[in-house]
C-alpha positions in Angstrom: 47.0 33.5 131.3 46.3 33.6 134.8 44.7 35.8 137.2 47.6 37.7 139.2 49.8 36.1 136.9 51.5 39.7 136.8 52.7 39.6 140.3 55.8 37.8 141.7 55.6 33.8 142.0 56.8 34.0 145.2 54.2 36.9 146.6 51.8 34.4 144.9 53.0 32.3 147.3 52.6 34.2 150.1 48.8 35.1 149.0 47.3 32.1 148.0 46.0 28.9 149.7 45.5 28.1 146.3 46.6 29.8 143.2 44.5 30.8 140.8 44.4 28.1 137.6 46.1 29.0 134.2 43.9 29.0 131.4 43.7 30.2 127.6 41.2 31.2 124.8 41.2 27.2 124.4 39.9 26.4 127.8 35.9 24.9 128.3 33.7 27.7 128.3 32.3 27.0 131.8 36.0 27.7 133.0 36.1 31.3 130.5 32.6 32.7 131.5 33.9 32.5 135.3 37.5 33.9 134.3 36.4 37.1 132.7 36.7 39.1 135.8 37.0 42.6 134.9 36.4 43.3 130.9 38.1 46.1 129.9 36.0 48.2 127.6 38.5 50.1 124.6 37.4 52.3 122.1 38.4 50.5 118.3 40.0 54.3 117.6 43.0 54.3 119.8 45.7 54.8 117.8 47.8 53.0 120.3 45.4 49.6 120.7 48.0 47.2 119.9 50.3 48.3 122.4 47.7 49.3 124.5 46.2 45.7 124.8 49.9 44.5 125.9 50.3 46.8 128.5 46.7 46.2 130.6 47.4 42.3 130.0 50.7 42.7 131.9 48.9 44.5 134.6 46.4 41.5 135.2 43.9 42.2 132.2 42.2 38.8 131.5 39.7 40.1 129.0 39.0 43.3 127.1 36.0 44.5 124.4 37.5 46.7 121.2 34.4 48.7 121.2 32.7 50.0 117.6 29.6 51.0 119.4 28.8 53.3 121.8 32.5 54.3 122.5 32.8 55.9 119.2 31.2 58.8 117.1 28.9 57.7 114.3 30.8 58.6 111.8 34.2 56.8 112.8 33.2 53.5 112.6 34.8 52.8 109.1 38.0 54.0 110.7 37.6 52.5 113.9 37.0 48.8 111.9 40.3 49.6 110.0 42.3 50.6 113.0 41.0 47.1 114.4 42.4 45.4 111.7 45.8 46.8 111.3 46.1 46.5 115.0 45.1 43.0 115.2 47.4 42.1 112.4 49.6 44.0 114.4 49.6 41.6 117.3 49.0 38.5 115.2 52.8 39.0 114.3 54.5 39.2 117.9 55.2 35.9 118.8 55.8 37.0 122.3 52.4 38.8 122.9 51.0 37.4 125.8 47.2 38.8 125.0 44.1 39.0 126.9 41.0 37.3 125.3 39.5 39.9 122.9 36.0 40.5 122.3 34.9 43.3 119.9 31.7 44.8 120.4 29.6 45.6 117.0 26.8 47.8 115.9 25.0 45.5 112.9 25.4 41.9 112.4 26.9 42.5 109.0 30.1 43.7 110.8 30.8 40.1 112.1 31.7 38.1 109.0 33.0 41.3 107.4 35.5 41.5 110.4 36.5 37.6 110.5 37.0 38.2 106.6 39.6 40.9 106.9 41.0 40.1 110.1 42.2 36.6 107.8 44.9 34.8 110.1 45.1 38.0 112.8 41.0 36.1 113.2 42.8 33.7 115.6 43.4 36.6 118.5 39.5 36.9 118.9 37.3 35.1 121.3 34.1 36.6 120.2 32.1 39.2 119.8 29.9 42.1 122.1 26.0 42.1 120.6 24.4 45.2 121.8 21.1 46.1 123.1 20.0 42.2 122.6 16.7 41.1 122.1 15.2 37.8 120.7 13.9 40.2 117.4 17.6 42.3 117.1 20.1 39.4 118.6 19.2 37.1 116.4 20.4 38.0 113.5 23.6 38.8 115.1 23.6 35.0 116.4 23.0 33.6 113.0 25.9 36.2 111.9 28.3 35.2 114.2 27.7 31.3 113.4 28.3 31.5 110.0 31.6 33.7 111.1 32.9 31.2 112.7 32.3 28.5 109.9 34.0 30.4 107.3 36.8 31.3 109.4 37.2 27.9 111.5 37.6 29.6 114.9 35.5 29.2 117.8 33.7 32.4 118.8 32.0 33.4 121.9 28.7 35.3 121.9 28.3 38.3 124.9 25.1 39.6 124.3 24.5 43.1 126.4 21.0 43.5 128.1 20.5 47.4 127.9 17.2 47.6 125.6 14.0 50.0 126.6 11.8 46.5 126.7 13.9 45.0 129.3 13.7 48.0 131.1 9.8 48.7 131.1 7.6 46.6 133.0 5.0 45.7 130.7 7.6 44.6 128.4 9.9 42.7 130.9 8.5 39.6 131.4 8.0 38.7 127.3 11.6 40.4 126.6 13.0 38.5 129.0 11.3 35.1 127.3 12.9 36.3 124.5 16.2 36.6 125.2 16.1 33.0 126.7 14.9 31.6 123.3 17.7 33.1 121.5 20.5 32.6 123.7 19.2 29.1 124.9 19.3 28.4 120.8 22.9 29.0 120.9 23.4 28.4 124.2 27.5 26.8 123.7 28.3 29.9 121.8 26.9 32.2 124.2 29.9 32.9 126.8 28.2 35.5 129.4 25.1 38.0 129.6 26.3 41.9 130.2 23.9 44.4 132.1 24.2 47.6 130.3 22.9 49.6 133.5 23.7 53.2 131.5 21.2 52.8 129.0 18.6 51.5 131.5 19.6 55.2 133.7 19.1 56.7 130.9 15.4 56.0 129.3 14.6 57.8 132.5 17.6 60.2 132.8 18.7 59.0 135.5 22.5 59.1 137.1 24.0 57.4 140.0 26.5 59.4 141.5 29.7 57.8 143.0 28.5 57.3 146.2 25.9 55.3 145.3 25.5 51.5 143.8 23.7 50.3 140.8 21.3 48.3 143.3 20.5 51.9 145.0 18.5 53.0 141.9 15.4 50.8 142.3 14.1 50.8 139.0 17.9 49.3 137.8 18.0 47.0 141.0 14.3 45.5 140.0 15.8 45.0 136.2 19.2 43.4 137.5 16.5 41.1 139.6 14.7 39.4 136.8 17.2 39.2 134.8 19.3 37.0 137.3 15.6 35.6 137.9 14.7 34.5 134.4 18.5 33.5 132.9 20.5 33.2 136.1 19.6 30.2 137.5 21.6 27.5 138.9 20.0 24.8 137.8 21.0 23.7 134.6 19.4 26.6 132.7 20.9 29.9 133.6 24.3 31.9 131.9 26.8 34.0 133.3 25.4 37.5 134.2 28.2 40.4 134.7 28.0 42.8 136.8 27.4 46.7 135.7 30.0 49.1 134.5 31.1 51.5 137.3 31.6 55.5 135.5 33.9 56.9 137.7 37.7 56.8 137.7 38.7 60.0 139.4 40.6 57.5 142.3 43.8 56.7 140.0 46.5 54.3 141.4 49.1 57.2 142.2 46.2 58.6 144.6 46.9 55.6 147.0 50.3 53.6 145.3 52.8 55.3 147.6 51.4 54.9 151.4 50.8 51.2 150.4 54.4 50.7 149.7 56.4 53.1 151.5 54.4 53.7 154.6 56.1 55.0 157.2 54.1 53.5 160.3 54.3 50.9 162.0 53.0 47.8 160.1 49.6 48.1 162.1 49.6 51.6 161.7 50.1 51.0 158.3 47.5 48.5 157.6 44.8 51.2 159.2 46.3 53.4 156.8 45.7 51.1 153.8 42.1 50.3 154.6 41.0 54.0 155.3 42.7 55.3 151.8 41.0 51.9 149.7 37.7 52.7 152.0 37.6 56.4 151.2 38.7 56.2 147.5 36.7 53.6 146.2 34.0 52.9 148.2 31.3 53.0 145.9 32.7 50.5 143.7 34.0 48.1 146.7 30.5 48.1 147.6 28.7 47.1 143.9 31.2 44.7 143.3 30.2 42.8 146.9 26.5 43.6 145.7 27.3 41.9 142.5 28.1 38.9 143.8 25.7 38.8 146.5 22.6 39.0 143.8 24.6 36.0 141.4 26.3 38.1 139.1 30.1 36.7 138.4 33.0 40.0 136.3 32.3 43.3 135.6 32.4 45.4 133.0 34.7 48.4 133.1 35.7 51.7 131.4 39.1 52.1 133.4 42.4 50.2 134.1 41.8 51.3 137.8 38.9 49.6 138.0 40.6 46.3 136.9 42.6 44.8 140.4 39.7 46.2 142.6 37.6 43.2 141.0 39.5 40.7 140.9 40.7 41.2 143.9 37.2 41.0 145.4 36.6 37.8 143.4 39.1 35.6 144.9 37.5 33.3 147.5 38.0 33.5 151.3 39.3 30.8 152.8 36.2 30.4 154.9 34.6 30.2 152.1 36.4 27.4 150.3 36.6 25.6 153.5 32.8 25.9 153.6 32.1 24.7 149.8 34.3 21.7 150.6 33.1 20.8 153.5 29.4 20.7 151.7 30.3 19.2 148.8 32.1 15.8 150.7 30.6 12.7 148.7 29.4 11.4 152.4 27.7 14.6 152.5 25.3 13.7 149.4 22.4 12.5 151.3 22.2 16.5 152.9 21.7 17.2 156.8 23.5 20.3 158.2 27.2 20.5 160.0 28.7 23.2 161.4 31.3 25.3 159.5 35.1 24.7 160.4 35.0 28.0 161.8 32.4 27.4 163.8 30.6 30.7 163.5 27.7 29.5 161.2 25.4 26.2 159.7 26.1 24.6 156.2 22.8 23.0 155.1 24.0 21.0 152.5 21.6 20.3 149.9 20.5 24.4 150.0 24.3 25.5 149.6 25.0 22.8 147.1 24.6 25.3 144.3 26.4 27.8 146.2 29.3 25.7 147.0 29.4 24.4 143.0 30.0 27.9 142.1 32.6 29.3 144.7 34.7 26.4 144.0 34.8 27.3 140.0 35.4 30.8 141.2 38.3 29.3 143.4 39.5 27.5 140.8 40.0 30.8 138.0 40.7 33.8 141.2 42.0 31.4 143.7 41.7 30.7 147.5 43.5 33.2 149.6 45.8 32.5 152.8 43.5 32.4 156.2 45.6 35.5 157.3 44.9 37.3 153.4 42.2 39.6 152.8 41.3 42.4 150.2 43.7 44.9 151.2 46.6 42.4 151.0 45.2 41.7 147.4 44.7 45.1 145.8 48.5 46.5 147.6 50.0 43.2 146.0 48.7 43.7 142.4 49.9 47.4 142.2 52.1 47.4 139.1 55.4 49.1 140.2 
């Protein structure tokens, strides 16, 4: 799989400085955590999963979660597990399916080995489980759980643990639930793949909403909670995870909305490029602008509850070629000693040693979502990855 693997070679051509890299479920787990891009949240009920799974990878779905948690009622969880199953199995027989990696997100630990057990040969489709409301006391178990799955079945399985607990959330508990959470996932550290903000619950121990206008770093109380956590198990030296960004709720701009004035526009091409940019500005602004706040606080994917959601992302993900110009140009080996130069484009200061970090991660970001063309920028992206 690759991302924009679903468009045209040649319009990948005409995109990309450099293309994105292929990778599979295989690949290091440095390489996957930065891949995830937009995780596709599905409820385990669908009765259409299999199927559904095949269609969002062949829109440019790199990774979805087969929810048995919050998605669902209470009650149909048994049925939600079996519809997993059959479905898996399902898929485990096309040859052909070219599949996204799979996560499935579980209420109790017990559901882990129980899954592996009866998912049998289908186990091979998974990359891991989704641990909910994660702390040292309740992820645990779900740790230990998930090891022994993946001894009995063979298959190496990614941990996401979701940080959406009460603890995390109130600031007398903060600090030691945050201490917490590093001894667990630190524990298992080359099992644990990425760290997901669930920014819903946090709204919601104070019954709080953000409306689409507004980011998660608007709401304060969320914004101080996404701080820490990138804080205390974010860090780039050595120590810190993956953190995703948080889910964005609304999905009332669909792709039909904006699909036909980005490929039959009428105008001009100028004419049609303003068009473009005030249709993508005015339909999803909210979400253009969490994504860029995403990954100006360190946070690297997203979670999300709707295909729409999906391109939006990734397209936002792929490096500038200022940028890749920059992180080369800081990490040169004759650069090692540190000073400052000025950037190719001449419009800012690379301080070597205090962008080295920086510069480490954009080129692993280049590497997964690629380097655009000097002349390519995120409306070129998001009109190229409309499916037809």
């Amino acid at each position: 799989m690759r991302h924009f693997g679903h468009i045209a070679p040649e319009v990948r051509k005409r995109l990309f400085h450099r293309e994105p890299c292929t990778f599979t479920a295989e690949s290091p787990a440095r390489l996957l955590s930065a891949a995830l891009g937009a995780t596709l949240y599905s409820p385990a009920t669908r009765p259409s999963l299999a199927d559904d799974v095949l269609k969002q990878a062949s829109r440019g779905v790199v990774s979805m979660v087969l929810c048995l948690e919050d998605s669902i009622d209470d009650a149909d969880v048994p049925a939600g597990e079996e519809n997993l199953v059959r479905h898996l199995t399902d898929l485990a027989e096309r040859p052909e399916a070219d599949l996204p990696l799979l996560f499935v997100r579980v209420r109790t630990p017990g559901q882990i080995p129980d899954l592996v057990r009866r998912l049998g040969p289908a186990v091979r489709l998974l990359s891991g489980f989704v641990l909910p409301k994660f702390t040292e006391e309740r992820g645990t178990p779900f740790l230990e759980a998930l090891s022994r799955a993946e001894t009995a079945s063979g298959r190496r399985l990614f941990a996401m643990p979701v940080l959406e607990s009460p603890e995390l959330l109130y600031r007398e508990t903060r600090v030691q639930t945050l201490e917490g959470i590093f001894r667990a996932v630190d524990q298992y550290r080359d099992r644990v793949l990425a760290l997901r903000l669930g920014v819903t619950d946090f709204c919601s121990s104070y019954g709080l909403r953000r409306a689409p206008d507004m980011t998660a770093y608007d709401v304060q109380i969320v914004a101080s909670v996404i701080a820490d956590v990138v804080n205390m198990l974010g860090r780039a030296d050595g120590t810190g995870f993956t953190v995703t960004g948080p889910v964005w709720e609304y999905f009332r701009i669909q792709e039909r909305m904006f699909k036909p004035q980005l490929r039959q526009s009428p105008f001009l091409e100028v004419q049609a490029v303003e068009l473009r940019q005030k249709l993508i500005e005015h339909a999803m602004d909210g979400l253009l602008r969490e994504i860029s706040l995403d990954h100006a606080n360190g946070l690297l994917g997203k979670t999300c509850i709707h295909p729409s959601h999906v391109l939006p992302v990734h397209a936002l993900s792929v490096v500038s070629h200022e940028e890749f110009s920059d992180a080369q140009d800081i990490l040169r080996p004759e650069r090692n000693g540190g000073g400052v130069l000025r950037s190719a484009y001449t419009n800012k200061m690379n301080e070597v040693k205090p962008h080295r970090a920086w510069a480490e991660r954009t080129l692993l970001r280049a590497e997964v979502f690629g380097v655009a063309n000097e002349d390519i920028g995120f409306v070129e992206l998001l009109a190229a990855g409309l499916p037809d």
